[in-house]
C-alpha positions in Angstrom: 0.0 0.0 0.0 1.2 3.2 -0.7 1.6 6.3 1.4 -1.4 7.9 -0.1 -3.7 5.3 -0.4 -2.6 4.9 3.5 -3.6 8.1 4.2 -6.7 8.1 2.8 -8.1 4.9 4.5 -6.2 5.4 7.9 -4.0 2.7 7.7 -0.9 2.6 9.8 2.1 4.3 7.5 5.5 2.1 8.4 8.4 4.2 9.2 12.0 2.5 10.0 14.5 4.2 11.3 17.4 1.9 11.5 16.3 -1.5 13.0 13.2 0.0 14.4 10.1 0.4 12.8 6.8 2.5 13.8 3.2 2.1 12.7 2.4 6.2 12.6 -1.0 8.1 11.4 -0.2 10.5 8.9 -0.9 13.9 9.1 -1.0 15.8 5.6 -3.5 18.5 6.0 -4.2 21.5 7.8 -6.7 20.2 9.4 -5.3 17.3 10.6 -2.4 18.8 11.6 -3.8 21.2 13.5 -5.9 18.2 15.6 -2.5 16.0 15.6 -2.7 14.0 18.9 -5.0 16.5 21.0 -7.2 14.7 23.3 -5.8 11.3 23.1 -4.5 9.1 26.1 -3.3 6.1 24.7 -0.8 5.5 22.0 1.0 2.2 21.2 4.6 1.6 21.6 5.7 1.5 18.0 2.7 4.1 17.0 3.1 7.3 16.5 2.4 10.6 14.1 3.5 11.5 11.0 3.2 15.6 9.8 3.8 16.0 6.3 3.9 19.6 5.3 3.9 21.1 1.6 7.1 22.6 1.8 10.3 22.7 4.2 10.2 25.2 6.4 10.8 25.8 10.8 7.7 24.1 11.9 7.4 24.5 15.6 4.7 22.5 17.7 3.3 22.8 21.1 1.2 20.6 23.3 -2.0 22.3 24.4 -4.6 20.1 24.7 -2.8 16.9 24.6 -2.5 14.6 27.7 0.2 12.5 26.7 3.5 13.4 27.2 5.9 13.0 23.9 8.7 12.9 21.8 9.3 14.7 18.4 12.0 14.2 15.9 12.0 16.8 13.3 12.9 15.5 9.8 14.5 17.0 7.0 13.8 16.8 2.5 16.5 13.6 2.7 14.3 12.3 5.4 17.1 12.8 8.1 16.7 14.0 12.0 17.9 17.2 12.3 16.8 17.7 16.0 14.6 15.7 18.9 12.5 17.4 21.8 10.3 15.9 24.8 7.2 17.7 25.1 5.1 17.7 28.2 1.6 17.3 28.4 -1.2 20.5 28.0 2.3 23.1 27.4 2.0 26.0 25.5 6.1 26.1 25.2 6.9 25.7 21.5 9.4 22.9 20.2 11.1 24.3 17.6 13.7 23.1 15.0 17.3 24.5 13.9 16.6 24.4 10.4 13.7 23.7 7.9 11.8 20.5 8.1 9.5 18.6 6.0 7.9 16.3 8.4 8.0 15.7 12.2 7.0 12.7 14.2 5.6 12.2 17.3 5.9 9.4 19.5 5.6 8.2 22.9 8.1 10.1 25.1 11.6 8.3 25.2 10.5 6.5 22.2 13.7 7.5 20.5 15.9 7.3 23.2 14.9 3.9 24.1 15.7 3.0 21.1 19.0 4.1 20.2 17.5 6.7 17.7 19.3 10.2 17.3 20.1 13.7 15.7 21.2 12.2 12.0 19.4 9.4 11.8 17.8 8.4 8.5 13.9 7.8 8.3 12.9 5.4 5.7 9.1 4.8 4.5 8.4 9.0 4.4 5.8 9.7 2.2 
């Protein structure tokens, strides 16, 4: 299945980073964007969220009005991590990266560092 077709019927979008692979939602509108993972308390270990934007640019995020707290990895156009962040739950601080990104991806906080995953690593699977 394709990243669009999975988008479209809400499948789970496989992302591998390394060794490690997550089963993320993909967020490619404005809308859904805007929503991301407000109001959710439960995510599963490997899951996660994908935003796709239309063009690179410093996409920052915040956490108001989402319970769970979480890690972001901000992803360049090669589909490489330029910069992670933990985010705490209901925060209005914005988590900001260095340099333009394409896509972020939230996942369950320490998600990364559990696994080994840092600044430079290479996401495969990106729409």
């Amino acid at each position: 299945m394709n990243a669009a077709c999975a988008a479209e019927t809400g499948s789970p979008l496989p992302l591998s980073i390394g060794k490690q692979v997550f089963q993320v939602e993909l967020a490619a509108t404005p809308s859904a964007r805007e929503r991301g993972l407000m109001g959710r308390t439960r995510l599963a270990a490997n899951g996660g969220m994908l935003f796709k934007f239309e063009q690179a640019a410093p996409y920052c995020f915040w956490m108001r009005n989402t319970p769970l707290p979480l890690s972001i990895a901000f992803i360049d156009t090669r589909g490489r991590i330029t910069d992670l962040a933990d985010m705490q739950p209901h925060s209005d601080t914005l988590h900001c990266p260095k340099t333009d990104v394409r896509y972020a991806l939230e996942v369950a906080q320490g998600g990364f560092a559990q696994r080994g995953i840092t600044v430079g690593a290479q996401v495969n699977g990106l729409p």
